[in-house]
Backbone of each chain as ProteinMPNN parsed JSONL, in Angstrom:
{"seq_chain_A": "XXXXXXXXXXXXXXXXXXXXXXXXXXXXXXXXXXXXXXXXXXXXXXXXXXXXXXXXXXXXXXXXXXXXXXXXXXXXXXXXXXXXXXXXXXXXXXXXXXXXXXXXXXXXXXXXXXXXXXXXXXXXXXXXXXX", "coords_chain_A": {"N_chain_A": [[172.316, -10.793, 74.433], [172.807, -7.424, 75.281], [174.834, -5.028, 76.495], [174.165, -2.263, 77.286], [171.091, -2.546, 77.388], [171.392, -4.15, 79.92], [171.752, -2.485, 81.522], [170.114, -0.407, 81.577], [167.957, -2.128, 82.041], [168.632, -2.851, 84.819], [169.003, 0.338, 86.023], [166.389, 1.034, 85.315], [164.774, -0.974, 86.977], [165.751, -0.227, 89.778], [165.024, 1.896, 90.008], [162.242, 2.314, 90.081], [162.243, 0.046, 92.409], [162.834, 1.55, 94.623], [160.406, 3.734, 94.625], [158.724, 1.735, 95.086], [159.761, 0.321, 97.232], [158.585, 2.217, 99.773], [156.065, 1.645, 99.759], [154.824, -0.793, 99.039], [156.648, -3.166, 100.298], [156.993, -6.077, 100.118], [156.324, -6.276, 97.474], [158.264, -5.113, 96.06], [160.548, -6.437, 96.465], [159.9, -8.84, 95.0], [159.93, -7.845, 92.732], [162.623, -7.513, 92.678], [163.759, -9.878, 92.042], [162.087, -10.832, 90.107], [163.955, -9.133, 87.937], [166.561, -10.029, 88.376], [166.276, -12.781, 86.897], [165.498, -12.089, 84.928], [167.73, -10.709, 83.873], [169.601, -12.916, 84.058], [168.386, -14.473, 82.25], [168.952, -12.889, 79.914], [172.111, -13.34, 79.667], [172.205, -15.763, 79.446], [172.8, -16.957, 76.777], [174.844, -15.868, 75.837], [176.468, -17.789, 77.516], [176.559, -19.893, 77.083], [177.614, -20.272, 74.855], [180.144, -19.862, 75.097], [180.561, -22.118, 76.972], [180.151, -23.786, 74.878], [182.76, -23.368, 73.218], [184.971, -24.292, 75.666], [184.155, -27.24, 75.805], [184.589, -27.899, 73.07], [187.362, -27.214, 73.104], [188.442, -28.908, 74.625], [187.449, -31.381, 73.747], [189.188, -31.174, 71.487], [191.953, -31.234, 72.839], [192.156, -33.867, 74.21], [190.884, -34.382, 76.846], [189.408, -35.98, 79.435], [185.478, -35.598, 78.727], [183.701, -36.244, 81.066], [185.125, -35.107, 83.478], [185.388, -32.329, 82.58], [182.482, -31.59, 82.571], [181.669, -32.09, 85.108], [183.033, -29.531, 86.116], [181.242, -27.671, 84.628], [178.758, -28.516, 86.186], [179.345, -27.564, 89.126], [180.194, -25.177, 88.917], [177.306, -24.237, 87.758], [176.062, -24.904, 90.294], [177.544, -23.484, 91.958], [176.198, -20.641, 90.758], [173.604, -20.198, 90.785], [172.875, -20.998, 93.594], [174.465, -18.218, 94.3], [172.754, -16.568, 93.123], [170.032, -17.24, 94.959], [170.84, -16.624, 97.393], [171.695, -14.17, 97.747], [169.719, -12.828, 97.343], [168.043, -13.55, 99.398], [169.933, -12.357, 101.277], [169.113, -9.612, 100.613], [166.875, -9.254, 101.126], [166.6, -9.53, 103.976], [167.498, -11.952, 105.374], [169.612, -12.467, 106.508], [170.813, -14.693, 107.716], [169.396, -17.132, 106.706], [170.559, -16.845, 104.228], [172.957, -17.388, 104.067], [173.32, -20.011, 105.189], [172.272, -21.133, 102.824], [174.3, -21.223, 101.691], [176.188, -22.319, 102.552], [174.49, -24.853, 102.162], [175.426, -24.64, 99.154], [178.546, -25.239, 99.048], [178.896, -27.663, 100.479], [177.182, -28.95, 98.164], [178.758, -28.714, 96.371], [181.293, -29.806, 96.994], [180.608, -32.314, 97.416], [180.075, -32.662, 94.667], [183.019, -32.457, 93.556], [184.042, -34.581, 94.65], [184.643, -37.215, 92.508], [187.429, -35.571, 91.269], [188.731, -35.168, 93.08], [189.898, -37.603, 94.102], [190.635, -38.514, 91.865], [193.451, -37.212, 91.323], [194.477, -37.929, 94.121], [194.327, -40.462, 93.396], [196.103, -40.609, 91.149], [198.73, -39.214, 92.095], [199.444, -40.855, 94.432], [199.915, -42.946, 92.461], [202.31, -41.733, 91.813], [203.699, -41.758, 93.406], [204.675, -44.264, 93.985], [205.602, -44.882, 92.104], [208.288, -43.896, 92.217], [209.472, -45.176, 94.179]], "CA_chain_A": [[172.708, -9.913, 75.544], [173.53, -6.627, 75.403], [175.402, -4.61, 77.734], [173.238, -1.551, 77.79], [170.027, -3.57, 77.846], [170.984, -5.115, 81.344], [172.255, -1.202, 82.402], [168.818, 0.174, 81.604], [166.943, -2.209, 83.204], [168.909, -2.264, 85.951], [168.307, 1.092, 86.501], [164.863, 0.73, 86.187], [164.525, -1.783, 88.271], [166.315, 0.65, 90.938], [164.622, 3.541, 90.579], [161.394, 1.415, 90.465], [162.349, -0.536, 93.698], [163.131, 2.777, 95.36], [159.352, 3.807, 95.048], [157.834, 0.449, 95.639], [160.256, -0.124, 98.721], [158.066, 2.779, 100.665], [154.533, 1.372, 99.943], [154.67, -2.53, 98.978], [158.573, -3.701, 99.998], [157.185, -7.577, 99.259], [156.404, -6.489, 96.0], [159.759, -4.88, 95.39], [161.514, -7.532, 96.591], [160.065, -9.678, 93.886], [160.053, -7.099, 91.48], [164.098, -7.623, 92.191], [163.817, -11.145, 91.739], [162.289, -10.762, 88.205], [165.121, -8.319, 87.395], [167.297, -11.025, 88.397], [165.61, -14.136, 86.366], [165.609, -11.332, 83.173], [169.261, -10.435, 83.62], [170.496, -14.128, 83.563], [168.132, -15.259, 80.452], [169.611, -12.603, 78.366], [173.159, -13.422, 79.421], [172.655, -17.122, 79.354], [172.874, -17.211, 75.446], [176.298, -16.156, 76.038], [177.252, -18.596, 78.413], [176.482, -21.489, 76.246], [179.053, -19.967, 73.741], [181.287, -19.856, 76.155], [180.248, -23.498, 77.222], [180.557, -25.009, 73.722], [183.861, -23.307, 73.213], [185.109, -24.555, 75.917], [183.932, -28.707, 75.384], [185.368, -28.307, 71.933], [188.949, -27.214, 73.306], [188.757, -30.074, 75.434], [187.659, -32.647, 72.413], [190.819, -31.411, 70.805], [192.914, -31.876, 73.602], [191.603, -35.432, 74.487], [190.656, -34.216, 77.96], [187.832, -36.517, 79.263], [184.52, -35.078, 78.682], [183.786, -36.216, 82.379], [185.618, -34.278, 84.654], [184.739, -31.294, 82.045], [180.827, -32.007, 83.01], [181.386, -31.381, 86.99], [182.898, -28.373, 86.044], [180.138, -27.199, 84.594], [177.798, -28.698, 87.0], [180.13, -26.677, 90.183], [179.6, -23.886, 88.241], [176.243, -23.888, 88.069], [175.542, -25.079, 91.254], [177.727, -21.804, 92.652], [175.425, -19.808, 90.262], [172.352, -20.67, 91.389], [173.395, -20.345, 95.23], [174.491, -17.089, 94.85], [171.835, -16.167, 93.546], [169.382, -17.398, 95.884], [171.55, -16.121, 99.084], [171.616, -12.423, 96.893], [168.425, -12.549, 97.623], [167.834, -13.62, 100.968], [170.207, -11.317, 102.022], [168.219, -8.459, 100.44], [165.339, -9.348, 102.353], [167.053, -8.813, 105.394], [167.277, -12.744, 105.967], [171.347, -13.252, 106.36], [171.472, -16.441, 108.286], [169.221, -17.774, 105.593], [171.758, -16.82, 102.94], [174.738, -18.141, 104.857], [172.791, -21.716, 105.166], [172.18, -21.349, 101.481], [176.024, -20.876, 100.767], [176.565, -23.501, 103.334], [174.448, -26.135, 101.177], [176.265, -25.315, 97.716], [179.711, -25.557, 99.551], [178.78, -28.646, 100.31], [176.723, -29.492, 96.927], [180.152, -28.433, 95.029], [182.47, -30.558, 97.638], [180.074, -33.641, 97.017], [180.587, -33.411, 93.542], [184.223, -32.955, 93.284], [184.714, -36.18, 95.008], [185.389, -37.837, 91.455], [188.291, -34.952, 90.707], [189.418, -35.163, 94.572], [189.772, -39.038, 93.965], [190.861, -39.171, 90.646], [194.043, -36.84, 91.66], [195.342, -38.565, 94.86], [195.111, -41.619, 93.45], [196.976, -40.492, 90.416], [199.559, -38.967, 93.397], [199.821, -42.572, 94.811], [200.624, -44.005, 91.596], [203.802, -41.528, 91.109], [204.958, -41.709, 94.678], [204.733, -45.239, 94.343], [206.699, -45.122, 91.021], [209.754, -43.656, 93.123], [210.244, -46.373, 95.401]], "C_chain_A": [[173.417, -8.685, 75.011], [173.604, -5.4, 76.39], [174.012, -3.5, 78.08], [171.829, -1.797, 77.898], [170.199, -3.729, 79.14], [171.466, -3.108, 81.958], [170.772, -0.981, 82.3], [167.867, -0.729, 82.364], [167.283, -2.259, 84.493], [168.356, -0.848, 86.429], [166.916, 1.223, 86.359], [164.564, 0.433, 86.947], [164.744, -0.747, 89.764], [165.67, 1.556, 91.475], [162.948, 3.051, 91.032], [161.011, 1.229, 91.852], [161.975, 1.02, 95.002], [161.785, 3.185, 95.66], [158.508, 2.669, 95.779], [158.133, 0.309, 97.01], [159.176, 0.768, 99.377], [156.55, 2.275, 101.002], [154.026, 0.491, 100.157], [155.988, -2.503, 98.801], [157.989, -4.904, 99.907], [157.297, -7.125, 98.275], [157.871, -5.832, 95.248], [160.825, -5.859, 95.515], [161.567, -8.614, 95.401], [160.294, -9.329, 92.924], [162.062, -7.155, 91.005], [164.471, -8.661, 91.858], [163.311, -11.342, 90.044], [163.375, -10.184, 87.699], [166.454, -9.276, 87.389], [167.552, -11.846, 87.322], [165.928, -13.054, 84.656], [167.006, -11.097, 82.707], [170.147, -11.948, 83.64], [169.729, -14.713, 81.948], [168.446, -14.3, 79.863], [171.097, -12.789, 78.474], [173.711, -14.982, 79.26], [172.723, -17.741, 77.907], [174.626, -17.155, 75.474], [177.087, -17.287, 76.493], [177.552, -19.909, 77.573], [177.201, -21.477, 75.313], [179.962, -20.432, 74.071], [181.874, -21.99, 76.23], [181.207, -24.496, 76.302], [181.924, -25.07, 73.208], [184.914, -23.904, 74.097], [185.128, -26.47, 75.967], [184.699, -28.781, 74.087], [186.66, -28.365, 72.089], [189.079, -28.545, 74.163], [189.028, -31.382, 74.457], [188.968, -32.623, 71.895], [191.756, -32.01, 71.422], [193.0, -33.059, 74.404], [191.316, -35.561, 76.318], [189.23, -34.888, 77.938], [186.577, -36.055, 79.828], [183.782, -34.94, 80.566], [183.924, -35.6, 83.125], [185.232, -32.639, 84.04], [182.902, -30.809, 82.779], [181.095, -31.475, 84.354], [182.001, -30.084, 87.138], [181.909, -27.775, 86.128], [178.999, -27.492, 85.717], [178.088, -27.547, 88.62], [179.835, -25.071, 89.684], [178.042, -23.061, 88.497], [175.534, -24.098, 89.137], [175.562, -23.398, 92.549], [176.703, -20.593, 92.06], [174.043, -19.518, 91.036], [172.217, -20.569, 92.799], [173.608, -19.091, 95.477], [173.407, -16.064, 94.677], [170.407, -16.155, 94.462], [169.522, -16.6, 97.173], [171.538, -14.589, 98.623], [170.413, -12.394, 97.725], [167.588, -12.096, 98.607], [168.364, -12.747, 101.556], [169.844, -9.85, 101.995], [167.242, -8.079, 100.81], [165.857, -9.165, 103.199], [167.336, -10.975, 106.09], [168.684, -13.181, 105.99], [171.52, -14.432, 106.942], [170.827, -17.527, 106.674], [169.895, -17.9, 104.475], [172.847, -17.122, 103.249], [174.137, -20.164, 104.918], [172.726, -22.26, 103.489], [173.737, -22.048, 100.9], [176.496, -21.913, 101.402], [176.505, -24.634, 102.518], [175.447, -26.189, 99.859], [177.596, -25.236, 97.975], [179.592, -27.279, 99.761], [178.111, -29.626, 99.521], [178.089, -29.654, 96.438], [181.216, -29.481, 95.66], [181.988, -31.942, 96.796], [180.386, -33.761, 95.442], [181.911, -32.824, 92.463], [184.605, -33.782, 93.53], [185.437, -36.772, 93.792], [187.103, -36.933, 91.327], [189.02, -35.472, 91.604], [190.3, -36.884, 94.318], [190.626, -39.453, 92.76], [192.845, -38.4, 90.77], [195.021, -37.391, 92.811], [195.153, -39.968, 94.227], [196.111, -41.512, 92.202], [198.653, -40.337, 91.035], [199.773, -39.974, 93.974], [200.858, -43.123, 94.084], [202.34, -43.08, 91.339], [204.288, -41.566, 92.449], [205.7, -43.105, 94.701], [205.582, -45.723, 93.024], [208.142, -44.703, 91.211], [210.232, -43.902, 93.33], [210.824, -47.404, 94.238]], "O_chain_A": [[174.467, -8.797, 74.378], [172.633, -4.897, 76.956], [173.096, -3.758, 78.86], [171.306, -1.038, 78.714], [169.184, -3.482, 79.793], [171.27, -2.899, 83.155], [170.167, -1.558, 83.204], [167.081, -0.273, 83.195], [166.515, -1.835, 85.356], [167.361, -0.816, 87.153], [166.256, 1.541, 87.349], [164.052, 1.126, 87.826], [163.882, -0.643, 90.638], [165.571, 1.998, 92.62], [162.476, 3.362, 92.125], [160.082, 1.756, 92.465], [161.115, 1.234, 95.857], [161.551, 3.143, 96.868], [157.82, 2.761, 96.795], [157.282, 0.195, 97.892], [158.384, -0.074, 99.801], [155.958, 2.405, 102.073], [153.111, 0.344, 100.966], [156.59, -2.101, 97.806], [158.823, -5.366, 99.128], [158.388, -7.353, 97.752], [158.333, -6.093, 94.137], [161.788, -6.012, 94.765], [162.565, -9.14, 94.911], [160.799, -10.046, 92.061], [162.651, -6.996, 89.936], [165.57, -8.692, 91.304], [163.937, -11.82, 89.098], [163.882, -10.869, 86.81], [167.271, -9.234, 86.469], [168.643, -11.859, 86.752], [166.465, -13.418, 83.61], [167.423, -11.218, 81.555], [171.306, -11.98, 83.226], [170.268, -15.168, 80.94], [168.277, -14.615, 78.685], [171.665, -12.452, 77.435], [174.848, -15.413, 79.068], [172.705, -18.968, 77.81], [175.426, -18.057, 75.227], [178.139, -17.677, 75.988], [178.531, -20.653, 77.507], [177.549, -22.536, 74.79], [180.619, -21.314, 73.519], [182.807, -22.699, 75.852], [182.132, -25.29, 76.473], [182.448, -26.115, 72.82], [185.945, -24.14, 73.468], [186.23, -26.974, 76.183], [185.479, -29.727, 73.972], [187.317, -29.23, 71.51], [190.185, -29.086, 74.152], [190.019, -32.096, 74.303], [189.743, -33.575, 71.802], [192.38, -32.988, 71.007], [193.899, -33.203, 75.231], [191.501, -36.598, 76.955], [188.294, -34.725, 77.156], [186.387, -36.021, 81.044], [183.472, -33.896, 81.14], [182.924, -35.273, 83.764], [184.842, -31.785, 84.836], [182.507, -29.78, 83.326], [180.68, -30.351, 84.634], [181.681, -29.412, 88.118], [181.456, -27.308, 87.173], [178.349, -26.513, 86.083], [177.171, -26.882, 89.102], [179.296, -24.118, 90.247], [177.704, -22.006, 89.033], [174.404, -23.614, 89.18], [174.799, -22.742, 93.258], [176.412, -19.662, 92.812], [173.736, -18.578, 91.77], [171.239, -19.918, 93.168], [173.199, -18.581, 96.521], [173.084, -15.141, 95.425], [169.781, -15.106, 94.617], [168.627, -16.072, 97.833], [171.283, -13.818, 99.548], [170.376, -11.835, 98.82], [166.867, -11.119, 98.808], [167.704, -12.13, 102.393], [170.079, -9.027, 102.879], [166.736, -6.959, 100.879], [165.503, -8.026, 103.505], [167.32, -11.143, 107.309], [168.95, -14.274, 105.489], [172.443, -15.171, 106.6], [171.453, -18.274, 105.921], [169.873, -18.914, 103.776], [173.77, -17.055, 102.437], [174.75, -21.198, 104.654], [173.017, -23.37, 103.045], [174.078, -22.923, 100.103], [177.343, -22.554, 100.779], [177.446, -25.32, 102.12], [176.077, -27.177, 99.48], [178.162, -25.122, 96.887], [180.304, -28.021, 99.084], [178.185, -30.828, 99.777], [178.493, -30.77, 96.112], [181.999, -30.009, 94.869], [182.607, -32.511, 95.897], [180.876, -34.791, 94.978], [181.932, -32.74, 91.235], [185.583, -34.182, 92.899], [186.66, -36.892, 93.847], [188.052, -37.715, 91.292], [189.945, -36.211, 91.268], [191.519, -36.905, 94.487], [191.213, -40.533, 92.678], [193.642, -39.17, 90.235], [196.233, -37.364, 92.601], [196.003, -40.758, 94.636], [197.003, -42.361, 92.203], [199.591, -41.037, 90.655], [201.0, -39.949, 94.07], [201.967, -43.557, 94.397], [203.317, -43.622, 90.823], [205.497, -41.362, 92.559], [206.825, -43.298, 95.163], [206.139, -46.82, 92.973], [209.054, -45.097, 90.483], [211.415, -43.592, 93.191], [211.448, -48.414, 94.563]]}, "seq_chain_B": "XXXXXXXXXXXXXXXXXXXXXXXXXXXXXXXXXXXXXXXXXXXXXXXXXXXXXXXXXXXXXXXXX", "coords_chain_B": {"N_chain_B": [[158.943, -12.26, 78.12], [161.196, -10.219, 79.871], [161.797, -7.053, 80.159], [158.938, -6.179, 80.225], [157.879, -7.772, 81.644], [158.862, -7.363, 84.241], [157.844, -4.204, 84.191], [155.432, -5.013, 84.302], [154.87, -6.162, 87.406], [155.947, -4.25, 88.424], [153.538, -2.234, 88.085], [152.04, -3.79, 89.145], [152.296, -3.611, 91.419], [152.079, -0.898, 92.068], [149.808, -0.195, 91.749], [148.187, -1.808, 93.678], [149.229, -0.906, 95.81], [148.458, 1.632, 95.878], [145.16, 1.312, 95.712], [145.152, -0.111, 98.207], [146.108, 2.263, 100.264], [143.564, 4.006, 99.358], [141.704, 2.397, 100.589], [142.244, 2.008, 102.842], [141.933, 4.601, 103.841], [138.791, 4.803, 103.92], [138.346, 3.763, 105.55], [137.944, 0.741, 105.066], [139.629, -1.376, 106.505], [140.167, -4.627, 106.753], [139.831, -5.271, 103.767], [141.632, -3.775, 102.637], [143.678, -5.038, 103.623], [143.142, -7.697, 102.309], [143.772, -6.832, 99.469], [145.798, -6.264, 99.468], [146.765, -8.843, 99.49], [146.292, -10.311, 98.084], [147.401, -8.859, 95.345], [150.339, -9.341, 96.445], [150.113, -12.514, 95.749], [148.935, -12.16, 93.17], [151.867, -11.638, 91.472], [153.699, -12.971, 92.921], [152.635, -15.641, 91.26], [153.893, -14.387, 89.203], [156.941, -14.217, 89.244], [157.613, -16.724, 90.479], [156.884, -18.142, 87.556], [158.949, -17.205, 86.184], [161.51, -17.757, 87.659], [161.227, -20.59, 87.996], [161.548, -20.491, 85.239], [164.542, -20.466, 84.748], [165.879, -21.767, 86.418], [165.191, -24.32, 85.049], [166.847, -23.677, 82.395], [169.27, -23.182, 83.986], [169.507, -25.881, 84.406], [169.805, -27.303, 82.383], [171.581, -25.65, 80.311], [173.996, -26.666, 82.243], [174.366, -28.766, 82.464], [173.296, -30.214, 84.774], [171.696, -32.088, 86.56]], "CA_chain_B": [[159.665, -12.514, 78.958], [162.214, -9.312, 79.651], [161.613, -5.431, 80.869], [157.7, -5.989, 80.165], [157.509, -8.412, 83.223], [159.598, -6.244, 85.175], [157.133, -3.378, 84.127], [154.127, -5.365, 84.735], [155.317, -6.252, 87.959], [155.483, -2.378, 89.199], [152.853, -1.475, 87.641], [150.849, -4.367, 89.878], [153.049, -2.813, 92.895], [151.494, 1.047, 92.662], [148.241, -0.334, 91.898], [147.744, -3.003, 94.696], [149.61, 0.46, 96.851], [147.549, 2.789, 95.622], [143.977, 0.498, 96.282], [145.474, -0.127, 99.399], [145.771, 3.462, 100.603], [142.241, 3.958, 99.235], [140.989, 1.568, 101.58], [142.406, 2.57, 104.531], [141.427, 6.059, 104.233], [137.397, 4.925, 103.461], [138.196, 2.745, 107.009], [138.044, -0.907, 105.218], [141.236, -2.013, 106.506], [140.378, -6.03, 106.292], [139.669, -5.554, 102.378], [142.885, -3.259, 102.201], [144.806, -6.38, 103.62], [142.699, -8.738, 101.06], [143.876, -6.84, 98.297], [147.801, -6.501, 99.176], [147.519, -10.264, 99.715], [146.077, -10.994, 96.124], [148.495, -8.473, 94.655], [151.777, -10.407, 96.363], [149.761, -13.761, 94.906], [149.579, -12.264, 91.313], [152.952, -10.957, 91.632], [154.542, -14.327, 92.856], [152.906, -16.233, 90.22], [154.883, -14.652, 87.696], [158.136, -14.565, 89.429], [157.974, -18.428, 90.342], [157.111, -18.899, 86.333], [160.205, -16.783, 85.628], [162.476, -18.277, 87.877], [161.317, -22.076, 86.959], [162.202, -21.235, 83.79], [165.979, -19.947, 85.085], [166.145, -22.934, 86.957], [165.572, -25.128, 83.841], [167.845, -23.436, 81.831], [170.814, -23.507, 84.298], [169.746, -27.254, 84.577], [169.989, -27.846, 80.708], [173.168, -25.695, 80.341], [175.159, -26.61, 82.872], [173.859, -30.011, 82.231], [172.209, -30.52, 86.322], [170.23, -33.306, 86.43]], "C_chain_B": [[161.407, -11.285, 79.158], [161.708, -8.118, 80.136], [160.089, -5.406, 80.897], [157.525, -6.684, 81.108], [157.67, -7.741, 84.334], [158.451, -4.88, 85.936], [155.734, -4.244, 85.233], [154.267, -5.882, 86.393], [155.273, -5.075, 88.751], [154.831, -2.031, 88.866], [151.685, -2.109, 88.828], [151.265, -3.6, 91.293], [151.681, -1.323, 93.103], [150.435, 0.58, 92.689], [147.823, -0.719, 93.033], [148.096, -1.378, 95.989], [148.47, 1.552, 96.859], [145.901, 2.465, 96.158], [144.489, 0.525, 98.051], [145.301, 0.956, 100.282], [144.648, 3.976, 100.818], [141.455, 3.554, 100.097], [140.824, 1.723, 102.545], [142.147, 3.635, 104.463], [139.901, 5.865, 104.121], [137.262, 4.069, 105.262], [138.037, 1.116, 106.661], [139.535, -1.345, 105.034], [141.514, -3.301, 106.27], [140.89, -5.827, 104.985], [141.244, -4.461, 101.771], [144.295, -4.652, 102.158], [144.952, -7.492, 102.375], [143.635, -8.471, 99.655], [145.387, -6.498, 98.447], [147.585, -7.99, 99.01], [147.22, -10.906, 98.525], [147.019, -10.083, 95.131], [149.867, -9.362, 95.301], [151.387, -11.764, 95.376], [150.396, -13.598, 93.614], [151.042, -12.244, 91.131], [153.56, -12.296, 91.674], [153.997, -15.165, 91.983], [154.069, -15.934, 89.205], [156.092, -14.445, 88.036], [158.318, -15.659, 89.616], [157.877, -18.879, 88.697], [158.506, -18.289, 86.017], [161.592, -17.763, 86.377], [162.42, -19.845, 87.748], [162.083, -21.869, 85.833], [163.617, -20.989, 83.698], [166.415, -21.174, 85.625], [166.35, -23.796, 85.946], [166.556, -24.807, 83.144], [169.364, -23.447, 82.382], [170.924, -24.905, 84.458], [170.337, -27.541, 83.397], [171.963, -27.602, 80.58], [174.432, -25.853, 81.283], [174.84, -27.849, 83.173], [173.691, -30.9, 84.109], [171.897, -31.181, 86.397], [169.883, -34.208, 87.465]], "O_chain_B": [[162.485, -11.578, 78.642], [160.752, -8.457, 80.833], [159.703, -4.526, 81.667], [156.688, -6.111, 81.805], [156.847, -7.544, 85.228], [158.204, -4.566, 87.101], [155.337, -4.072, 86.385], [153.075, -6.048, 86.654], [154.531, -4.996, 89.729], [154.971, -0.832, 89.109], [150.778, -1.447, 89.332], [150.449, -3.097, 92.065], [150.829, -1.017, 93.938], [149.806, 0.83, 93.717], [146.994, 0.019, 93.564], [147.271, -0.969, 96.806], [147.84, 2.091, 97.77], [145.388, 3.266, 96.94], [144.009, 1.286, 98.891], [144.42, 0.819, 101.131], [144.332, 4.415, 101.925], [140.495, 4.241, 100.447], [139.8, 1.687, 103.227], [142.032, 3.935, 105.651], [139.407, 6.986, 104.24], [136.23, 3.91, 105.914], [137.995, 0.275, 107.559], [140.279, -1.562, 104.078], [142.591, -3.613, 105.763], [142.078, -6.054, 104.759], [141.718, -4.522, 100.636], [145.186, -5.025, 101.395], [145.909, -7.967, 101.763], [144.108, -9.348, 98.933], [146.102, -6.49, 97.445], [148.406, -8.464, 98.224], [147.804, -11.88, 98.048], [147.384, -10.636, 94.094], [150.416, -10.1, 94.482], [152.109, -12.088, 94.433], [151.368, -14.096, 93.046], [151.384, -13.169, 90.395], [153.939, -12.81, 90.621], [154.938, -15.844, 91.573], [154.846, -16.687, 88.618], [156.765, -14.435, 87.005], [159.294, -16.067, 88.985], [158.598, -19.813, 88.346], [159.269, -19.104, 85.498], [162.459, -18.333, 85.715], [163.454, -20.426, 87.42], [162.976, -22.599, 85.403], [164.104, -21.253, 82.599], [167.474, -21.612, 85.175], [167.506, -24.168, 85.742], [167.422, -25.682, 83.136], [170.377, -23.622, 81.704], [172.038, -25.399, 84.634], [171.453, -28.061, 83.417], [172.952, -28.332, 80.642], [175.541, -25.339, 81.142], [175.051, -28.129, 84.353], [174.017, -32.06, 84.361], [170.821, -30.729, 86.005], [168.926, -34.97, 87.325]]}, "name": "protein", "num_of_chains": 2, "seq": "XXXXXXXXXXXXXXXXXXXXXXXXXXXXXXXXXXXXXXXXXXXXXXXXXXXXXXXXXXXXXXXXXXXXXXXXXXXXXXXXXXXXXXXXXXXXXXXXXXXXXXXXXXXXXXXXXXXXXXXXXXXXXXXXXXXXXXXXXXXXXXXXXXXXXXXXXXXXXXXXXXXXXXXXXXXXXXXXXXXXXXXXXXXXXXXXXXXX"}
């Protein structure tokens, strides 16, 4: 990834869209959807840097790999949602992109349960170390 | 996979526009429709292969499954 890479095609893409929108707007629409799909695979080399740096600080600090994992999974679930609902709402389809954002609100709830869970009952055990 | 999809992509746009135009000014407006509706086709093939393969990859790294 590099920065001016995703600037240039961005503006391509833009100035692009801009003609296409007047003649074929499906095909610009998808044409923004590739621009999309191109601008996350060159920044998803990064991410996995990011990623591994992250899992290793954890190994050190004996944090369990586990609850690390639904991070990442919340993560990418919000990723992936927003871009979808980006989308939709660029088409002109906003309820559809509000239902979208709806599901990974409630993808991401469903799988914090373990954290949610693993927290109050930790919170139990010290209230209950009080008494 | 990168700015040459992108390209190829607008390049199918003006064409499929441009035919299109063509068409309707000779008066075959069906075969003007025909041929926007096989340009969106080509067109969404290769954005569904692109975004499969976005999909896989946020499955892998953000370990999805």
């Amino acid at each position: 990834m590099e920065i001016w890479q995703i600037v240039g095609l961005a503006l391509t893409v833009s100035v692009l869209g801009m003609v296409l929108k007047q003649v074929r707007p499906e095909i610009a629409l998808q044409m923004t959807i590739l621009a999309g799909v191109v601008i996350f695979l060159l920044v998803i080399s990064k991410v996995k840097v990011i990623i591994d740096l992250l899992q290793n600080l954890a190994g050190q600090a004996n944090v369990s790999s586990y609850y690390l994992l639904i991070i990442f999974k919340i993560v990418g679930v919000a990723y992936l949602a927003e871009f979808g609902a980006a989308i939709c709402r660029d088409a002109g389809e906003g309820a559809l992109a509000a239902k979208v954002e709806l599901a990974a609100k409630v993808g991401v709830l469903v799988l914090a349960i373990p954290i949610i869970t693993a927290i109050l009952e930790s919170l139990v055990r010290l209230l209950a170390w009080g008494d | 996979m990168g700015l040459d999809m992108v390209l190829k992509v607008a390049g199918v746009g003006l064409v499929v526009a441009i035919m299109a135009i063509m068409l309707e000014q000779t008066g075959k407006k069906e075969q003007a429709t025909f041929v926007t509706l096989a340009g969106v086709v080509v067109v969404l093939y290769i954005v569904i292969e692109g975004v499969s393969q976005v999909f896989s990859l946020v499955r892998s790294v953000f370990q999805l499954y």
